[in-house]
LUMZA-764268 format. One record per atom (N, C-alpha, C, O, CB): residue in one letter; x, y, z. Coordinates in steps of 0.02 Angstrom, whole numbers, plus 50000, padded with zeros to 5 digits. Glycine has a CB too. Layout:
N
AXYZ ...
***
This chain:
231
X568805444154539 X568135443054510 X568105446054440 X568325451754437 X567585446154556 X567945444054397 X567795446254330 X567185449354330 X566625447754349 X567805440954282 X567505455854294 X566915461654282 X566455458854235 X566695455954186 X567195469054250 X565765459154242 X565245459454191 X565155461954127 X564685459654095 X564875461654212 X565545466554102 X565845468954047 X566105464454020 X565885462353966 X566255473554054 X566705461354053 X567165456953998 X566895448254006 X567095443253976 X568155457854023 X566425448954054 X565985443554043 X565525442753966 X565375438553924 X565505444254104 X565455448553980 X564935449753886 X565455449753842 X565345446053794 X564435458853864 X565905452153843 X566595450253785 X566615446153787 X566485444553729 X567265451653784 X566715439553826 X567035434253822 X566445430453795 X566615425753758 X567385431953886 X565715431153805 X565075430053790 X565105430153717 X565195424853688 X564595434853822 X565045434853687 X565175437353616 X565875432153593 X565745427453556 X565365447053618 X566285432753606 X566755428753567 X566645423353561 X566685420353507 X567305428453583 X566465420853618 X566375413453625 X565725409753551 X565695404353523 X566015412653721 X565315416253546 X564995412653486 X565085414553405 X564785412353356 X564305413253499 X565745420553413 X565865421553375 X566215416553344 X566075415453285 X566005425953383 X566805412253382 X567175410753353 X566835403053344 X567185398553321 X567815412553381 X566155401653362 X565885396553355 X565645396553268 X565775391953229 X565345396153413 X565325401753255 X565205403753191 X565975404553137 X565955403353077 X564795410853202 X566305405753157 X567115405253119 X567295397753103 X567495395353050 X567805408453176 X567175394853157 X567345387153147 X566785383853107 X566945378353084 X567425383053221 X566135385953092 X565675381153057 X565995383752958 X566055380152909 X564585383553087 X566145392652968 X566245395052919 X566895390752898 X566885388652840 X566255402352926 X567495389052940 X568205386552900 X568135379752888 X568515377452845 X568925387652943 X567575373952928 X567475367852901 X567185368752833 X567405365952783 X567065363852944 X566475374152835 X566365372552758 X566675374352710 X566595372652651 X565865374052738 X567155379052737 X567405378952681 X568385376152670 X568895378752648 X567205386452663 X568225371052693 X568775365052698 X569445367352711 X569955366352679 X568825360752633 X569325371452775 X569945373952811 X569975370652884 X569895373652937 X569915382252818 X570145362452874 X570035359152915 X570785359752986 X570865358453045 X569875352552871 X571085361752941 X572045364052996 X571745369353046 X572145370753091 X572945370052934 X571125372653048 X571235378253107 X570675373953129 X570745376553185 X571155387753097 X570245370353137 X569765364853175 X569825365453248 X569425368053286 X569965357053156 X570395362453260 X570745360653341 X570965368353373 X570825370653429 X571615354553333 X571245370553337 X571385380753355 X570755382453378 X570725383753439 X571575387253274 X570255382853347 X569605387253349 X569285383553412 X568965387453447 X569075387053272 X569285377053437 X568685372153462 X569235373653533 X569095371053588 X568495361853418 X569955378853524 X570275376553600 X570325386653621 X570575390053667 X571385370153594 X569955387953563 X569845395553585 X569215396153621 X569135398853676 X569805400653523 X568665392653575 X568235392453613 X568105391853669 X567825396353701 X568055390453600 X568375383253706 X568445381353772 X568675386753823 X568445387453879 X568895376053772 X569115389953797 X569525394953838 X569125400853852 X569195404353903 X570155397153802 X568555402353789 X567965407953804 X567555405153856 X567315409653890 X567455409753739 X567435400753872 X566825396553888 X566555401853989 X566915402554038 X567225384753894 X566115403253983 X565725408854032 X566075403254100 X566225397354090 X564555410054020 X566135406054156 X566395402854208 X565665404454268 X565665402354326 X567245406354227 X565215407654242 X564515407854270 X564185411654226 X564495414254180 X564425410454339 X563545412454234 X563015415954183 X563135421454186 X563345423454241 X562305415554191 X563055427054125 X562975433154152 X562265435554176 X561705433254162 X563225437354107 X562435440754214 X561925443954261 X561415448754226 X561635453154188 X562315448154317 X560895448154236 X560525456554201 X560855461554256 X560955460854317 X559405457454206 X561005468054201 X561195474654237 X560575477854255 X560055475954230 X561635479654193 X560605483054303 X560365486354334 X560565493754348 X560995495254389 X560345483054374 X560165498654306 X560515504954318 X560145510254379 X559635513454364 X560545508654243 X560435510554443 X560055514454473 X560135522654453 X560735524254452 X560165512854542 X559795526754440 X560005533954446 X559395535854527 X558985532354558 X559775539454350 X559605541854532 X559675544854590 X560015551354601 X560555552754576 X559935540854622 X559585556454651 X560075563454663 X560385562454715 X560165559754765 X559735570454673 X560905564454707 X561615564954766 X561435570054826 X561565576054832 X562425568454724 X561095565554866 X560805569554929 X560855563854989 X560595558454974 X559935572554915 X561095564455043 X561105559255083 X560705552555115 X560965547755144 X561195561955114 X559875553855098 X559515550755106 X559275546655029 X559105540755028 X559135554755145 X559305550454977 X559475545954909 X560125539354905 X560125533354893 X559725552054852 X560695545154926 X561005536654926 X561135533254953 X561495528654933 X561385534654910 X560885533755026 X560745528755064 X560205523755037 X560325517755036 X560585531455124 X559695525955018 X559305521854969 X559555515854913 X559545509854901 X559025526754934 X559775521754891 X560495518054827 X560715512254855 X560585506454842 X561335523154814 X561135515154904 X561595509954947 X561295502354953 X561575497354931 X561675512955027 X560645502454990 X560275496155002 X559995494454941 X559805488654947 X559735496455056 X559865496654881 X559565493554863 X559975490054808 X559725485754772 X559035496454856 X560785492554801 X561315489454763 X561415484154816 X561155478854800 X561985494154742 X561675484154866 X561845479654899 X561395474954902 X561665469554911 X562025481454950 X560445474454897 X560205470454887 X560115465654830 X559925459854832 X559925472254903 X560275469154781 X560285466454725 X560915462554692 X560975458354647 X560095471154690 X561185464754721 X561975463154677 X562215455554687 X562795454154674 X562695468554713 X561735450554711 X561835443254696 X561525442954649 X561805438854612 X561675438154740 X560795446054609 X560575442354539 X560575445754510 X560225444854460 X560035439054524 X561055454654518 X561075456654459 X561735460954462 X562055461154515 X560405460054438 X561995465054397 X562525468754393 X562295474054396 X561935475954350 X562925467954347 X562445479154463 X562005486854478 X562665490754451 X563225490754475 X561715489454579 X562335495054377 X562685503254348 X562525508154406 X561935509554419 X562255507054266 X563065510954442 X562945516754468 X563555522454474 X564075520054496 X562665515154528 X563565527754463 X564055533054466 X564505533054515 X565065535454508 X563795538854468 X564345530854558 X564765527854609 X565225522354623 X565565521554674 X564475526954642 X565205519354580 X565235511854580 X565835511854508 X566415509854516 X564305507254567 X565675513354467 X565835512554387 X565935518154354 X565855518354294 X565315509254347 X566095522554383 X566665531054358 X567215531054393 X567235528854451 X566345539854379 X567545532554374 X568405533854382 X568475541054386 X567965543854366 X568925531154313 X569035545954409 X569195550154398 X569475551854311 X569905549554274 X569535550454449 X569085555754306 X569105557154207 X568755557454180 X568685561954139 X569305553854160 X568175550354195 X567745547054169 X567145553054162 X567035556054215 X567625540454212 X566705555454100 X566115557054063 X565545555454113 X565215550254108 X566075552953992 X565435560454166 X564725556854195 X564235558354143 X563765554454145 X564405560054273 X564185563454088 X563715560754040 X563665556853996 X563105555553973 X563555563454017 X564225553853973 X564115547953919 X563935542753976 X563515538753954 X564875545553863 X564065541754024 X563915537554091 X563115536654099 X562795531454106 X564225541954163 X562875544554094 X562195542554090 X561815541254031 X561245539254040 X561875546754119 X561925541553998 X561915536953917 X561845530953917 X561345528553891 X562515536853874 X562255527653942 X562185521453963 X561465518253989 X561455512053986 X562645521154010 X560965520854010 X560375520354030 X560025516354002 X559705511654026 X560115524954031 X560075518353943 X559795514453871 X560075509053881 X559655505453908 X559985517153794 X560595506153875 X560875500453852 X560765494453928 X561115489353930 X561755502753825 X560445495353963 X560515492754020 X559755487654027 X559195489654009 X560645499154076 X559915480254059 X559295477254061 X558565480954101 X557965481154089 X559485470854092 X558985483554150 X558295489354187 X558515494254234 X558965492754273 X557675485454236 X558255499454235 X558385505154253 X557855503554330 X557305500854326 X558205511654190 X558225506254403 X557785508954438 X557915516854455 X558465518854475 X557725504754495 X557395520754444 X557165526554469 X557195531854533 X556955537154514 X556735525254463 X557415532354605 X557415535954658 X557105542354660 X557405547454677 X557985536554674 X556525542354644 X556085550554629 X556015554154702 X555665552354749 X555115549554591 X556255557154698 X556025563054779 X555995568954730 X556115568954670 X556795564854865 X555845572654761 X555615581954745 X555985584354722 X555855588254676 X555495587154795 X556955582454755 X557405585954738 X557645581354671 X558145583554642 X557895587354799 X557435576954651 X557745571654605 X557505575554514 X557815575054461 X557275561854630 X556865578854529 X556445579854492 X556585586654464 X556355588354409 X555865578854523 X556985590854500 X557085596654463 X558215595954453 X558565600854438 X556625605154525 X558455590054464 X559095591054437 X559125587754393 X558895582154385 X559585590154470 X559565593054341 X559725592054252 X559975585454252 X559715581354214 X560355597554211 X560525583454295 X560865576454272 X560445571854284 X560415567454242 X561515574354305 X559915571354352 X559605565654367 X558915566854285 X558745562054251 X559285565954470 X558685573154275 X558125570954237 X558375570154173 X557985567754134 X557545575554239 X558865571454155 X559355570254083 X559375562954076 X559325560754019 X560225573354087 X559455558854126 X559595552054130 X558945547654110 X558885542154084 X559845550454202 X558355553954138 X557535550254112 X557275549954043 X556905546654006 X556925554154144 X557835557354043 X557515559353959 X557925553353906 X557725551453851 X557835569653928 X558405551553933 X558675547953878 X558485540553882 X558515537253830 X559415548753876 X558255536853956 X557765531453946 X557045532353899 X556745528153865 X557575529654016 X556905538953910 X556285537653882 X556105539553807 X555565540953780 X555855540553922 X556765539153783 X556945537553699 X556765534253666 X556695534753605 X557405536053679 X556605528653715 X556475520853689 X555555519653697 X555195515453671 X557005514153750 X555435524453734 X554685523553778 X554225522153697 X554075516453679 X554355533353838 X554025529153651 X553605526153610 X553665521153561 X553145520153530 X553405529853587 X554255517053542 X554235513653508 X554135506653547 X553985501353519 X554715514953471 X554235507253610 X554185500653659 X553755503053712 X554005502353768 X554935497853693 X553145505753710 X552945507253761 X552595502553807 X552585503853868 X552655511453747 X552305497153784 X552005491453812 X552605488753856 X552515487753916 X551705486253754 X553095487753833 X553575483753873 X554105489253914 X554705488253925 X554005478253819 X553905492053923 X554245498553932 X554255500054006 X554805500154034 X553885504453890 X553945500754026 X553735499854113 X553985494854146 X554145495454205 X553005498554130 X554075488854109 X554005481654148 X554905482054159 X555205478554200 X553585473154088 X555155485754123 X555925485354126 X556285493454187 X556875494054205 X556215486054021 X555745498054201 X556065502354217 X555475502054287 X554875500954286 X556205508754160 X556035503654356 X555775501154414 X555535508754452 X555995512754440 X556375496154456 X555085511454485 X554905518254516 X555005517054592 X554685512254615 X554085520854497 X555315519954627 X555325520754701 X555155528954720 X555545533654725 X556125518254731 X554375528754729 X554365536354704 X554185538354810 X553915534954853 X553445538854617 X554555546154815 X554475548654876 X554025553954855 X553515554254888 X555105550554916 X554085558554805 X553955565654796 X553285566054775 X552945561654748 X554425569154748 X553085574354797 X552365574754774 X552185577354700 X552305582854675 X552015579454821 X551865571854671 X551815573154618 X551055568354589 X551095565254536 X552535571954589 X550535568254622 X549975566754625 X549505570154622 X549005567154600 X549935564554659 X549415576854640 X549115580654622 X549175582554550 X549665580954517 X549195584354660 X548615586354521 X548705590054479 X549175597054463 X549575598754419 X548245590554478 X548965599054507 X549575603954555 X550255604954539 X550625608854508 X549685601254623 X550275598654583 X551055596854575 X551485595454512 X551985598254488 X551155591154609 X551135590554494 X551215590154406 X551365597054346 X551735598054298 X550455587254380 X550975599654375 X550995606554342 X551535610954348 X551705615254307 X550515610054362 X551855609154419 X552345612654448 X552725612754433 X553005618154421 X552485612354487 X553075605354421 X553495602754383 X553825603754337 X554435604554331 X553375599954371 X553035603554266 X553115605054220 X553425611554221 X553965612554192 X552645604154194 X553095616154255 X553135624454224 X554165624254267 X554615626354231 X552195633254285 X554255622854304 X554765622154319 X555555620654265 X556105622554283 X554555617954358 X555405616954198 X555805615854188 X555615620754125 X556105622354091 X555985609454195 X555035623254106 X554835626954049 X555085633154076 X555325636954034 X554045626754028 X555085634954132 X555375643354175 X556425640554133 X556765643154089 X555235643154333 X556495636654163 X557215632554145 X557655635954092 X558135639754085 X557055624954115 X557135631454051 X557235632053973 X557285641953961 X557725645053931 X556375627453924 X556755644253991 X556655650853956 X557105656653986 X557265661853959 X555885652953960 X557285654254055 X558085656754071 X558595657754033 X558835663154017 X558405653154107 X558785651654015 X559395649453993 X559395650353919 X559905648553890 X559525642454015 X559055652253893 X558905655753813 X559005662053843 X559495665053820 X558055654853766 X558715664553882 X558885671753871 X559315675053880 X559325681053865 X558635674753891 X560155669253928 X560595672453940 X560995670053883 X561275674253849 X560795672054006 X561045664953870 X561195662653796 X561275670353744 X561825672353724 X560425656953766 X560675673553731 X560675677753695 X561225683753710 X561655685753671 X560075679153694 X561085685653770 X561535690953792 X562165687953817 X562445690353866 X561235695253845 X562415682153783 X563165680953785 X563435679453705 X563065678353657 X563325674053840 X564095679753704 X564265680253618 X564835674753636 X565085674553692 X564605689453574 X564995670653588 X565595666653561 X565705659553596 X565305655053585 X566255670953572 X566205658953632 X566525652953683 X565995652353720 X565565648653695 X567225654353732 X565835654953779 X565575656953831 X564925651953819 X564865646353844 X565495664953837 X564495655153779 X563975652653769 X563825643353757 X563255641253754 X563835656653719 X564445638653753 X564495633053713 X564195629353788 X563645626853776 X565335630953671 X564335628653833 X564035625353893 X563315629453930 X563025628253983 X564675624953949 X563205633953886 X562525634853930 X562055632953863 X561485630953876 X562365644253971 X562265633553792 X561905628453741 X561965621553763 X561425618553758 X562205628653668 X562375618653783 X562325611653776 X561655610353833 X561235606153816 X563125607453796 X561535615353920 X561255613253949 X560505616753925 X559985614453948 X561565613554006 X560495620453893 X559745623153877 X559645618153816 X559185620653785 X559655632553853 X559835612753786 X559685607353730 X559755602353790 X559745597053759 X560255606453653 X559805600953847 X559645594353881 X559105595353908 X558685590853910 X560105591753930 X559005601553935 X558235606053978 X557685605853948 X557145604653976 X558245614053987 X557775607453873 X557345605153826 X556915601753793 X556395603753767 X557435605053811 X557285593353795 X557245588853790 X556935586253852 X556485582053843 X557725587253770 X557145588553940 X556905585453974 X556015589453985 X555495586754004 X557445584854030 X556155596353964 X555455599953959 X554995593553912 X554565591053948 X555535609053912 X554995591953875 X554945590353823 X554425581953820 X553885580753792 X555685590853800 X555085575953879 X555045570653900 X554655570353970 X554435564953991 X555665568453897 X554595575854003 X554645573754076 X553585572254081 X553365569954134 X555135582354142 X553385572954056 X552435571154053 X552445565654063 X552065563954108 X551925572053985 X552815560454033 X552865555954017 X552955551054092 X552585546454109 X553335556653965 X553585553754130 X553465550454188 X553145552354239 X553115547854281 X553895549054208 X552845557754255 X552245561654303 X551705556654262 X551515551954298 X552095572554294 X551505556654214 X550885553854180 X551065547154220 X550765547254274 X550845553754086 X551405541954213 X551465534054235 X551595535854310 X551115533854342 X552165528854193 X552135539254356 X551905538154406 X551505539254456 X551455535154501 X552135537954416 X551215543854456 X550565548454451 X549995541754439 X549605540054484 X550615555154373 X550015540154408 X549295536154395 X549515528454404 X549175524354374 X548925537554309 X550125525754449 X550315519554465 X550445518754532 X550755522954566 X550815517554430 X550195512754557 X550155510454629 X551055509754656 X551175504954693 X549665501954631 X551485513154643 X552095514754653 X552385511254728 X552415515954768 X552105522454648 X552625504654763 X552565505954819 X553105510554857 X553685511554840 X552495500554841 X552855512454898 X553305515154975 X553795513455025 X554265516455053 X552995515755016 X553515507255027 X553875504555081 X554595499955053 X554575494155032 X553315499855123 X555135503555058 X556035501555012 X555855494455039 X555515492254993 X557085506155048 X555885488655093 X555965482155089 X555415477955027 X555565473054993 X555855479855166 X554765481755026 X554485476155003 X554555482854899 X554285482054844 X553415472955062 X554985487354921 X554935488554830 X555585483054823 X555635479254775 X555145499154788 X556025483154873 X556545477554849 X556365469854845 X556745466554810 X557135477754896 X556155468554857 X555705460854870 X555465460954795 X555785458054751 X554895460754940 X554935464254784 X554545467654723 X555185466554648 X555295462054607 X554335478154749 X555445472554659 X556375471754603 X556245466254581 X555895464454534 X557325470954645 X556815461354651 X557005456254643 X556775448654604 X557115444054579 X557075456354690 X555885449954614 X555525444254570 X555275445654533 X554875442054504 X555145440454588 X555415452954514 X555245456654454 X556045453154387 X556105449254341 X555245467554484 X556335456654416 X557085456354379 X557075447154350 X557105444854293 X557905458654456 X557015443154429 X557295436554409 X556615433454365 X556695429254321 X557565431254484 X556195435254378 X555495434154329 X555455434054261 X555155429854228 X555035438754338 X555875440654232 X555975443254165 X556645442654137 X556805446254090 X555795450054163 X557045438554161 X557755438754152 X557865429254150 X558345426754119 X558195444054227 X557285424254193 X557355419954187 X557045414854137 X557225409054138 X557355419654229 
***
């Protein structure tokens, strides 16, 4: 089966070299004509590509069981990113979650425990990069399967002060360390930061959105969501 990746390569070439061939007729480089028109053919997509789908999620047994069904549900109308799926041994799970951005839509797995780990909320902070300059369309692309309490005021608050306690840790041991040492607990007190920083943003939307509950009909939901906006 051909990966979705080199589906988009072959996507890209295919009109690249469509644009090469209008460029060498006009300009009366008619000998590579038949070359270019049998490269093309040879690019030519052997089915559509798929919108991707990036699930994130915390690595807890009842999360990816979640995961589980809801890749496996999806994965006829779309291409599901998941750490599981598309890391290798070697492989950057943070440039991995980077990838977030670049993806047709992100779904979400929020539980309690999802909400206070660095990698899962690192992954929010860097979707929601894009939030104020696209905020209208912004929602319609990123999917919530929310479990955790975070409806109250309360809770919200909790949250918050949670990653602000975080942050003010990890500065302070920062300080009382000198040289090497210190280079990985900077990098994670500048992601903590940032997620201190971003995280209102999704308590504010799911917090005040009819989020559903029930995994068959949020997958139902996805699915004519995704093929709705993708078709």
């Amino acid at each position: 089966m051909i990966s979705e990746d080199l589906i988009k390569a072959r996507y890209f070439l295919q009109h690249f070299m469509r644009d090469v061939l209008v460029s060498a007729i006009n300009n009366g480089y008619y000998e590579y004509e038949s070359k270019i028109k049998q490269i093309i053919e040879e690019l030519k997509l052997e089915k559509a590509v798929k919108p991707t789908v990036f699930i994130s999620y915390q690595w807890s047994k009842t999360s990816s069981e979640i995961a589980d069904r809801i890749q496996n549900e999806l994965k006829d109308i779309a291409a599901v990113r998941r750490d599981t799926t598309n890391l290798v041994t070697g492989d950057s799970l943070s440039e991995f979650m980077k990838t977030i951005r670049s993806q047709d839509f992100a779904i979400l797995i929020i539980t309690d425990e999802y909400l206070t780990r660095r990698n899962c909320m690192y992954e929010v902070a860097q979707l929601l990069r894009d939030y104020d300059n696209h905020e209208t369309k912004f929602w319609e692309r990123v999917l919530l399967f929310v479990t955790a309490k975070i409806y109250a005021a309360e809770e919200k608050a909790a949250i918050i002060k949670f990653w602000d306690d975080k942050v003010n840790e990890l500065d302070a041991k920062i300080k009382d360390l000198h040289g090497e040492t210190t280079e990985k607990l900077a990098k994670e007190l500048k992601e903590c930061r940032y997620i201190s920083m971003e995280i209102g943003k999704l308590l504010e939307y799911a917090s005040d959105t009819l989020c559903e509950k029930d995994l068959d009909k949020f997958i139902l939901n996805a699915k004519e969501k995704i093929t709705k906006l993708t078709s």
